[in-house]
MOPAC internal coordinates of N, CA, C and O (Angstrom, degrees):
PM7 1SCF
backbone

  N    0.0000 0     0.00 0     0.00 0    0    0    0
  C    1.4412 1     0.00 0     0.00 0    1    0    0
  C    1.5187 1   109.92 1     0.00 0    2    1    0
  O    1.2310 1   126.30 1   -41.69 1    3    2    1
  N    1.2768 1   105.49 1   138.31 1    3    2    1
  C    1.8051 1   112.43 1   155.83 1    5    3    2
  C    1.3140 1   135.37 1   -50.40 1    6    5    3
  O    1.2310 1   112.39 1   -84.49 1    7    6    5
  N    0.7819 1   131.97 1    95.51 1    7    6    5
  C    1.7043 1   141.79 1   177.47 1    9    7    6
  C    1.5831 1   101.62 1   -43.56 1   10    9    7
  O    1.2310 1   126.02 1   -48.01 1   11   10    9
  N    1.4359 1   106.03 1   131.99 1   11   10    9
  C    1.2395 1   109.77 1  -163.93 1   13   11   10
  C    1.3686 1   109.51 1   -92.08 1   14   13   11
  O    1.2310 1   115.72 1   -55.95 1   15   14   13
  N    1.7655 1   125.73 1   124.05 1   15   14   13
  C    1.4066 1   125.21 1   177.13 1   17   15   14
  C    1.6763 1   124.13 1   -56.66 1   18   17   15
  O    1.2310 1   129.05 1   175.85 1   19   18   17
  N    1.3538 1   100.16 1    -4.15 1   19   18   17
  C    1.5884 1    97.74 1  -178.11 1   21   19   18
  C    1.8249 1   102.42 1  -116.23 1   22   21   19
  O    1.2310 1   117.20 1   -63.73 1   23   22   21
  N    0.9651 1   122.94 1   116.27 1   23   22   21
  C    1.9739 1   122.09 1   166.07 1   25   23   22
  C    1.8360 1    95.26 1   -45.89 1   26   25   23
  O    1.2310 1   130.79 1   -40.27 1   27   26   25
  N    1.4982 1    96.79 1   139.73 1   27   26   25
  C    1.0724 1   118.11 1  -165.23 1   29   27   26
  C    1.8962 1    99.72 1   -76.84 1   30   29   27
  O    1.2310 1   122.59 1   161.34 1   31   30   29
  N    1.4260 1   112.65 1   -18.66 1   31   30   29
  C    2.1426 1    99.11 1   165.72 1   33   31   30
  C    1.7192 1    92.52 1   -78.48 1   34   33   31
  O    1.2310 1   110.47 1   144.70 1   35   34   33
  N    0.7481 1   135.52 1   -35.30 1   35   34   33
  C    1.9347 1    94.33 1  -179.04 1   37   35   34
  C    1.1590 1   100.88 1  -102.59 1   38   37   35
  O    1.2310 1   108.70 1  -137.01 1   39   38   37
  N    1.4814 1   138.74 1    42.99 1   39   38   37
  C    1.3822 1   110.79 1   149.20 1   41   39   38
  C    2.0223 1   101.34 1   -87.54 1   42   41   39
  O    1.2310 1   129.37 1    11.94 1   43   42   41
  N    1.3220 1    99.54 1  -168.06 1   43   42   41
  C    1.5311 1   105.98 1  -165.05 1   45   43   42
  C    1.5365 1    79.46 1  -135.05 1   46   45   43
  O    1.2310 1   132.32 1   -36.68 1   47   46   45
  N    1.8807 1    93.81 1   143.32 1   47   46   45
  C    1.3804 1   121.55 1  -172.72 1   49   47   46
  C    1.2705 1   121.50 1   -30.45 1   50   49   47
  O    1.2310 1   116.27 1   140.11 1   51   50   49
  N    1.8567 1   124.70 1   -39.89 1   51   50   49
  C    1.3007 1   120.66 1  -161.06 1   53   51   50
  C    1.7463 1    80.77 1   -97.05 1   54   53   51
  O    1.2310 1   110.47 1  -161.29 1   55   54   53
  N    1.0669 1   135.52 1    18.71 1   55   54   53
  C    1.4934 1   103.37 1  -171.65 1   57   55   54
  C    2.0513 1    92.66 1  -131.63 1   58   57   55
  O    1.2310 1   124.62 1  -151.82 1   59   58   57
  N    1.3057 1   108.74 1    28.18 1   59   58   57
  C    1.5503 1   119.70 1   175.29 1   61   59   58
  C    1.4869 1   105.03 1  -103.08 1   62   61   59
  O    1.2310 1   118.03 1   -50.67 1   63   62   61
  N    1.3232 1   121.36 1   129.33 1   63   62   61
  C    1.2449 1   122.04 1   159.43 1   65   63   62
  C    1.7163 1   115.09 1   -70.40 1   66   65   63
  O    1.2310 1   132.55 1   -33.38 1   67   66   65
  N    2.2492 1    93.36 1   146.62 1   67   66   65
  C    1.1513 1    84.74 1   174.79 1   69   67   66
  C    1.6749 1   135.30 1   -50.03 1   70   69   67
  O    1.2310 1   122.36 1   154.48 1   71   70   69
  N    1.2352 1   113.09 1   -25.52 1   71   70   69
  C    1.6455 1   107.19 1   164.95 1   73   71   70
  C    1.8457 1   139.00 1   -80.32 1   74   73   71
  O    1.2310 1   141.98 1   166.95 1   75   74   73
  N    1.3086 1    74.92 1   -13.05 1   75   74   73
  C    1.8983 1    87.40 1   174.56 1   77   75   74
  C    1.7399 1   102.27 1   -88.05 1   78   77   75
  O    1.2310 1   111.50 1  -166.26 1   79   78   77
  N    1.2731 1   133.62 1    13.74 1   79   78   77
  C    1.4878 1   129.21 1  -143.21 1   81   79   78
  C    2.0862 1    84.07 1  -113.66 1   82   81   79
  O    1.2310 1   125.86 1   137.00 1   83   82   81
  N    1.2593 1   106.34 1   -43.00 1   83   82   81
  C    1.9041 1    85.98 1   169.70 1   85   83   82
  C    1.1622 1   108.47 1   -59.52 1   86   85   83
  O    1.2310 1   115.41 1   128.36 1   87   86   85
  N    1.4491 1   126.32 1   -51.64 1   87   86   85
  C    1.6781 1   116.47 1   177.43 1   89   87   86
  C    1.3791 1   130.03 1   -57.08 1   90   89   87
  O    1.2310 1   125.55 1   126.99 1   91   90   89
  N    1.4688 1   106.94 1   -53.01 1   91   90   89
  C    1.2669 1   107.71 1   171.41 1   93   91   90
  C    1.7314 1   111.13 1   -46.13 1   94   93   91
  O    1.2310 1   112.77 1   137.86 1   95   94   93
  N    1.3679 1   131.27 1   -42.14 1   95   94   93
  C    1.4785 1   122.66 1  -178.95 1   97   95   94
  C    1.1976 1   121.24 1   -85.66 1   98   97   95
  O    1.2310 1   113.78 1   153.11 1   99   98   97
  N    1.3690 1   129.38 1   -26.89 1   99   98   97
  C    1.9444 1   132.10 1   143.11 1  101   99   98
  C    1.4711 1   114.14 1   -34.64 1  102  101   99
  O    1.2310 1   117.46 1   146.27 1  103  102  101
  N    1.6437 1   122.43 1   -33.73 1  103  102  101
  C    1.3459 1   144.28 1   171.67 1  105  103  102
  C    1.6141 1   107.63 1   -58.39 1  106  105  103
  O    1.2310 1   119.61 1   139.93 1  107  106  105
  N    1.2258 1   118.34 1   -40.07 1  107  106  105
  C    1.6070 1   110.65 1  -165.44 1  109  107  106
  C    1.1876 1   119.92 1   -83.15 1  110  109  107
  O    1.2310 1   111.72 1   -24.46 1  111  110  109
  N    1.3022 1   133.20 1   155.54 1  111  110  109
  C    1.5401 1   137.56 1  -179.71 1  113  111  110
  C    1.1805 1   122.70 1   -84.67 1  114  113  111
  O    1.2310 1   119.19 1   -94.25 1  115  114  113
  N    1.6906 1   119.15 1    85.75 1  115  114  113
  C    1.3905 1   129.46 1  -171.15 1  117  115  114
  C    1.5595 1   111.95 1   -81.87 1  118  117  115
  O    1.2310 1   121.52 1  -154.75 1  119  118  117
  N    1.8288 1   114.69 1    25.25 1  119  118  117
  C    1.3220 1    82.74 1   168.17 1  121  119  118
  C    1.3542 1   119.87 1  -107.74 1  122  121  119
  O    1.2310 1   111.53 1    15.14 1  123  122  121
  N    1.3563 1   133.56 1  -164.86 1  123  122  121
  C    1.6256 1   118.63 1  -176.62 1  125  123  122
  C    1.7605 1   102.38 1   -70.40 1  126  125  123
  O    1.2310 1    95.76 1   144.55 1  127  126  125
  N    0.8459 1   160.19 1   -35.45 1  127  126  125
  C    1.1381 1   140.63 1  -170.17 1  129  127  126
  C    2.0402 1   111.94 1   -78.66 1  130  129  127
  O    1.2310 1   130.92 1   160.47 1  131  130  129
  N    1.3814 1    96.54 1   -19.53 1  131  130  129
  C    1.5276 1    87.48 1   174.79 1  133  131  130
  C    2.0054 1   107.98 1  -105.92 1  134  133  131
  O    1.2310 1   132.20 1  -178.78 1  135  134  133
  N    1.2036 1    94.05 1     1.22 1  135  134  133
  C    1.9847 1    96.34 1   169.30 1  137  135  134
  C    1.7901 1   101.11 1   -78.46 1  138  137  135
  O    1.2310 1   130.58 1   126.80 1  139  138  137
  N    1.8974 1    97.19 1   -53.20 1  139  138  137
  C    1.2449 1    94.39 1  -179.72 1  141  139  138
  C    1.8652 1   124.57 1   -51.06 1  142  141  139
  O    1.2310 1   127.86 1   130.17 1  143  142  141
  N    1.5398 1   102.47 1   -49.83 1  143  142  141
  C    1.9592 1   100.96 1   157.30 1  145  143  142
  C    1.1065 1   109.99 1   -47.68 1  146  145  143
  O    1.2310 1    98.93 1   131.22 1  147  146  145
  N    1.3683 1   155.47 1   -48.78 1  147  146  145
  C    1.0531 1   111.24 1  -164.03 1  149  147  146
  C    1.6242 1   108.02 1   -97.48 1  150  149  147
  O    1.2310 1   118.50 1   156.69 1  151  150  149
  N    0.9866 1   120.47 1   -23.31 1  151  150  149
  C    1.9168 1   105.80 1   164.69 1  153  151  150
  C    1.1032 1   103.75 1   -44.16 1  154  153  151
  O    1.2310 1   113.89 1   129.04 1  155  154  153
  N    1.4423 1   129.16 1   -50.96 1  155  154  153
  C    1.7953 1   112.50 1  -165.63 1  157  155  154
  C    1.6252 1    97.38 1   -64.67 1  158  157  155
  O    1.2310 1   124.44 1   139.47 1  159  158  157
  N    1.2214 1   109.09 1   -40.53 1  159  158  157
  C    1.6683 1    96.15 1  -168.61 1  161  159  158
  C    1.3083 1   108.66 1   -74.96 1  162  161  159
  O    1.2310 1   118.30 1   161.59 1  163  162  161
  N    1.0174 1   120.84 1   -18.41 1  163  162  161
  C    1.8909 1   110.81 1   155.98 1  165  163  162
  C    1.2537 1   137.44 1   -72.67 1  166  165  163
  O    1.2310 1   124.74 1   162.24 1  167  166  165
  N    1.1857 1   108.50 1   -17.76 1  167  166  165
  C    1.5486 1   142.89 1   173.24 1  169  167  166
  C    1.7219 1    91.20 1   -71.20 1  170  169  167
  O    1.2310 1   116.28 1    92.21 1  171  170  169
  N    0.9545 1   124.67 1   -87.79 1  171  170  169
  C    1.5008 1   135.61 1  -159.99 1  173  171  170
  C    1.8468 1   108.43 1   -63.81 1  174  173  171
  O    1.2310 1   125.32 1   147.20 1  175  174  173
  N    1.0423 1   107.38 1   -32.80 1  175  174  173
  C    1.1149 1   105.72 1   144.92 1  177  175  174
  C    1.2635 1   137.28 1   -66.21 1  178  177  175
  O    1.2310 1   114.06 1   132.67 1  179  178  177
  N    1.4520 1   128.84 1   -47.33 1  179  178  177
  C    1.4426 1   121.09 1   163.30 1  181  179  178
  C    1.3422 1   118.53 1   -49.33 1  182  181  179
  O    1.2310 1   122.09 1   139.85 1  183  182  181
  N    1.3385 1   113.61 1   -40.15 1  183  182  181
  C    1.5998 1   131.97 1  -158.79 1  185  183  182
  C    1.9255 1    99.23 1   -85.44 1  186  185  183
  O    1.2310 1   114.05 1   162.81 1  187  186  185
  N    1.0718 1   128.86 1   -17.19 1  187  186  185
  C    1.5547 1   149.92 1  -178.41 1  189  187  186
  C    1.5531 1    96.93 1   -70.84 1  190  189  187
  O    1.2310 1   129.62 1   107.89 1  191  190  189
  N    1.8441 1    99.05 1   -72.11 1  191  190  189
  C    1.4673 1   118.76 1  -171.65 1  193  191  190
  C    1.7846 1   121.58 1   -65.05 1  194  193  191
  O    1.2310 1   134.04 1   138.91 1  195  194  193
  N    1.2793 1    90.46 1   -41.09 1  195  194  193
  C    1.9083 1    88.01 1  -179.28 1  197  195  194
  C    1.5072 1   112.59 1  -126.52 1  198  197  195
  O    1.2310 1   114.96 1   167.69 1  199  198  197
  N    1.2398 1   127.16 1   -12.31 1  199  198  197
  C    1.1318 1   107.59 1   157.63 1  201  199  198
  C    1.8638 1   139.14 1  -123.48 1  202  201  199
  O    1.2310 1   134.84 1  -153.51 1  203  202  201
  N    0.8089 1    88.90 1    26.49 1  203  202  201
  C    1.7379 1   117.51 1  -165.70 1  205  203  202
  C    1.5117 1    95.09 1  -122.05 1  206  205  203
  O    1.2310 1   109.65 1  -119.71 1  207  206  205
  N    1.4293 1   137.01 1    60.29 1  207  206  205
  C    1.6134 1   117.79 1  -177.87 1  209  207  206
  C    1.8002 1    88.36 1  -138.55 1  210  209  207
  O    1.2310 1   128.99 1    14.82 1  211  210  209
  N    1.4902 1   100.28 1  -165.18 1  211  210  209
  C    1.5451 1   103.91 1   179.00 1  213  211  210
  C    1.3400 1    91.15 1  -109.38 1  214  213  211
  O    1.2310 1   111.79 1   127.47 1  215  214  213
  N    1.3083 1   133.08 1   -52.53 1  215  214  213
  C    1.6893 1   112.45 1   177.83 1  217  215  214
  C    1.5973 1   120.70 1   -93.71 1  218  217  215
  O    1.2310 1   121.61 1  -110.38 1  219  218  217
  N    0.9873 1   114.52 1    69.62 1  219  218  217
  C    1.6988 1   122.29 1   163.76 1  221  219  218
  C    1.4398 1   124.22 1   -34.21 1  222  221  219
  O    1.2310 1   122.33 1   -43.90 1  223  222  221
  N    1.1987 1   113.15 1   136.10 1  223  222  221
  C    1.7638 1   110.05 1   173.57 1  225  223  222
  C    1.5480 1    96.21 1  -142.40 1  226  225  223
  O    1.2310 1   121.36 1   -10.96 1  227  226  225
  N    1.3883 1   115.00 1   169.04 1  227  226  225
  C    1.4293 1   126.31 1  -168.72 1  229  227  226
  C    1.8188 1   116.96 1   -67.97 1  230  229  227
  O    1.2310 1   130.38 1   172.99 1  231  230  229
  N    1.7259 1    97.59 1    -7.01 1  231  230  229
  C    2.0493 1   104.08 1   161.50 1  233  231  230
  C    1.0521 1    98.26 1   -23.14 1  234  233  231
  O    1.2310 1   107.86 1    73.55 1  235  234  233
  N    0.8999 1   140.27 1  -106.45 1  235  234  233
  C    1.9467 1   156.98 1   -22.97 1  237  235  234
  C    2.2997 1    69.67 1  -147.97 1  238  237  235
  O    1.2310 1   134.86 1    95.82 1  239  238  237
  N    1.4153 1    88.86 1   -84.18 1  239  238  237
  C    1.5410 1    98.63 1  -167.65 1  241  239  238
  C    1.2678 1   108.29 1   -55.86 1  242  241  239
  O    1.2310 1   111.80 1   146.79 1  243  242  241
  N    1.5920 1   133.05 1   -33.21 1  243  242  241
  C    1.5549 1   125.42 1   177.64 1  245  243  242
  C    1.7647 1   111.87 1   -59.47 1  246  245  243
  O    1.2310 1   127.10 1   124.11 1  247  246  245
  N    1.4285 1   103.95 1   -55.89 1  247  246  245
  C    1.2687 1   103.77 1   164.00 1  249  247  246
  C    2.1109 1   123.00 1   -27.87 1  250  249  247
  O    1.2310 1   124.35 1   109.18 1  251  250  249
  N    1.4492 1   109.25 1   -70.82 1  251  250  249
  C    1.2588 1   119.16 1   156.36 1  253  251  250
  C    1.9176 1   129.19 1   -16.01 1  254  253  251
  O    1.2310 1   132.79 1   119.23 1  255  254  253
  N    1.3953 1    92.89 1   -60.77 1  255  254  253
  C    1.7130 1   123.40 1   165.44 1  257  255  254
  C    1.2788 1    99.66 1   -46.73 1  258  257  255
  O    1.2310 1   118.54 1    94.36 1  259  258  257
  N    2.0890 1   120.38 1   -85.64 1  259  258  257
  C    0.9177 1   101.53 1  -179.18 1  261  259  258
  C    1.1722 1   162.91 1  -111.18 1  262  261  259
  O    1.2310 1   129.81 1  -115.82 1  263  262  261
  N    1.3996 1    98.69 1    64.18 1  263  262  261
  C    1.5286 1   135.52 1  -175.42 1  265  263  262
  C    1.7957 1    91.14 1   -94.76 1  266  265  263
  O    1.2310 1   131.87 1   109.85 1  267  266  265
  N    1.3396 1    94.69 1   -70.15 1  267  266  265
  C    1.2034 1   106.67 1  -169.01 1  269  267  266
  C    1.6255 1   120.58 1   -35.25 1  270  269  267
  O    1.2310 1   121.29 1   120.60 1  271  270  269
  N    1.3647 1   115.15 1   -59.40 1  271  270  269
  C    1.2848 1   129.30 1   142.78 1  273  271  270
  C    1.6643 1   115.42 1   -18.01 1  274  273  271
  O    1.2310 1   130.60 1    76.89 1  275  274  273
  N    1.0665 1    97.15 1  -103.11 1  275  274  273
  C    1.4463 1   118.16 1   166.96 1  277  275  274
  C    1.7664 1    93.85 1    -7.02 1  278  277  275
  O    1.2310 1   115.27 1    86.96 1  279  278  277
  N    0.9017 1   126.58 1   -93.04 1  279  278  277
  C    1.5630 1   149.28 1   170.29 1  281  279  278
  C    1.7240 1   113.28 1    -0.43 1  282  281  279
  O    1.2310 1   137.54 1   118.45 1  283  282  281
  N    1.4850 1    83.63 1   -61.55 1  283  282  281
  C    1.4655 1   112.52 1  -172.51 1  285  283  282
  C    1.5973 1   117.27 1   -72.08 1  286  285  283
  O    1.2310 1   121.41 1   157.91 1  287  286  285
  N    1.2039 1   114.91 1   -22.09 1  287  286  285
  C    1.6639 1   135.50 1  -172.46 1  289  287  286
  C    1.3324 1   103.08 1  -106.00 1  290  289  287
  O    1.2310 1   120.87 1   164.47 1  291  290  289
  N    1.4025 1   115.94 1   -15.53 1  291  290  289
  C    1.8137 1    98.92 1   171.04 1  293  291  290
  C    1.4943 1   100.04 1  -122.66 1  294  293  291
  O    1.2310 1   111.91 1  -165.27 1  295  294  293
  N    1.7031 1   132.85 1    14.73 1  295  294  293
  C    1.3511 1   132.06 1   140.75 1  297  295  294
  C    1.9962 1   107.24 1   -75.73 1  298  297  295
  O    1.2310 1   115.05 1   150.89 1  299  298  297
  N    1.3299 1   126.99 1   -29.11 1  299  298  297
  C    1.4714 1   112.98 1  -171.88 1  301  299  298
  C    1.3832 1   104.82 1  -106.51 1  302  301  299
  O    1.2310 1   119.57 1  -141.50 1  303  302  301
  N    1.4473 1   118.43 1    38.50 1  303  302  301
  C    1.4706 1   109.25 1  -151.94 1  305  303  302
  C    1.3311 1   103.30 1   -94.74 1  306  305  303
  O    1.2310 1   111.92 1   155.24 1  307  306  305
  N    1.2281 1   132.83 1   -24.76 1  307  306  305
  C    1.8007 1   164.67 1  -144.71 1  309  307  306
  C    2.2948 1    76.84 1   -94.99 1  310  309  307
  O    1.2310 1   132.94 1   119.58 1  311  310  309
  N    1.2440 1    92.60 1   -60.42 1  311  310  309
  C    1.4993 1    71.63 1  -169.82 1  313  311  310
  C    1.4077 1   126.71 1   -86.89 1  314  313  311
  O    1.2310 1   131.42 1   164.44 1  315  314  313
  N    1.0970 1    95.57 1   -15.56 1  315  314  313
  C    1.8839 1   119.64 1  -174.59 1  317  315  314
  C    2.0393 1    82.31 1   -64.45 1  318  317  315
  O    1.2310 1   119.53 1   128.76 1  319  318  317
  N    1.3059 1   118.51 1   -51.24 1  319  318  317
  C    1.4414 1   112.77 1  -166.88 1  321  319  318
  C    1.4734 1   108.73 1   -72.30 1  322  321  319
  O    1.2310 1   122.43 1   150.75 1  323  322  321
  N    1.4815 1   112.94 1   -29.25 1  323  322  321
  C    1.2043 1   107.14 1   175.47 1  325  323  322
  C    2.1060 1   124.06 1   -60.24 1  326  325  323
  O    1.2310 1   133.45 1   133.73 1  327  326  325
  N    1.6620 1    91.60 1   -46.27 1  327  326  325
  C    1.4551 1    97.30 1   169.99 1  329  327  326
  C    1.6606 1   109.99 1   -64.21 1  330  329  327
  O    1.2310 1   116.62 1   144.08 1  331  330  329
  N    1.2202 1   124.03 1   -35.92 1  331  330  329
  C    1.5371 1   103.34 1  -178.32 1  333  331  330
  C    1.5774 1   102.66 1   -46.40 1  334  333  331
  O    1.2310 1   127.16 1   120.15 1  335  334  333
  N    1.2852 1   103.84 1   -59.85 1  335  334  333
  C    1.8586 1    99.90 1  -145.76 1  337  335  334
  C    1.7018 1    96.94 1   -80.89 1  338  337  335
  O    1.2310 1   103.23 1  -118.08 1  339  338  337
  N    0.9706 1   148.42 1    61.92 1  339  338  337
  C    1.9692 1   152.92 1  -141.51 1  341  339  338
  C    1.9697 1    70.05 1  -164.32 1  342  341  339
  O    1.2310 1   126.17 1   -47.80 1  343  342  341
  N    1.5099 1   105.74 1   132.20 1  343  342  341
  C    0.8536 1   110.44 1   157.21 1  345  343  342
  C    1.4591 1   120.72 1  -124.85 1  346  345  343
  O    1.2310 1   118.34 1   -38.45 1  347  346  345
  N    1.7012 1   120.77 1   141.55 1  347  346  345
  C    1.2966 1   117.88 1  -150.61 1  349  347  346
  C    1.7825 1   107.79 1  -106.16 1  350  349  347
  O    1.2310 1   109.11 1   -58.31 1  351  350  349
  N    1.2609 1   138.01 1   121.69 1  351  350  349
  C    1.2259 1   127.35 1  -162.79 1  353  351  350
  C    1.9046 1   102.77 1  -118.21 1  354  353  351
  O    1.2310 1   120.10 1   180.00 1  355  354  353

């Protein structure tokens, strides 16, 4: 194999092989000030890509929605399962 021209901490997630992927994540900065960098840099990136453009469409914020959703249905899910199986007479 070819030895790779880039060190495996700055490559970016999709561009790590499956075997460089324990190192590459021993590599990242788990403390709160580098979790907090990278939310903002995902943040500003999302906010770059879908909602920051000259022709906008409802992506950007539906996405947002259904996350949010999404989010919200596997925080009430413990009880949501409990009411399924409750039988009502």
């Amino acid at each position: 194999m070819f030895p790779s021209a880039v060190p495996v901490k700055e490559k970016k997630l999709m561009d790590v092989k499956l075997g460089e992927l324990p190192s590459w994540i021993l590599m990242r900065d788990f403390t709160p000030n580098g979790i907090l960098g990278a939310f903002q840099r995902g943040y500003h990136r999302y906010y770059n890509k879908y909602i920051n453009v000259k022709k906008g469409s409802v992506s950007g914020v539906s996405m947002v929605l259904a996350a949010y959703v999404l989010f919200s249905y596997c925080l009430s899910y413990k009880e949501l399962k409990h009411e399924r199986l409750c039988k009502y007479h």
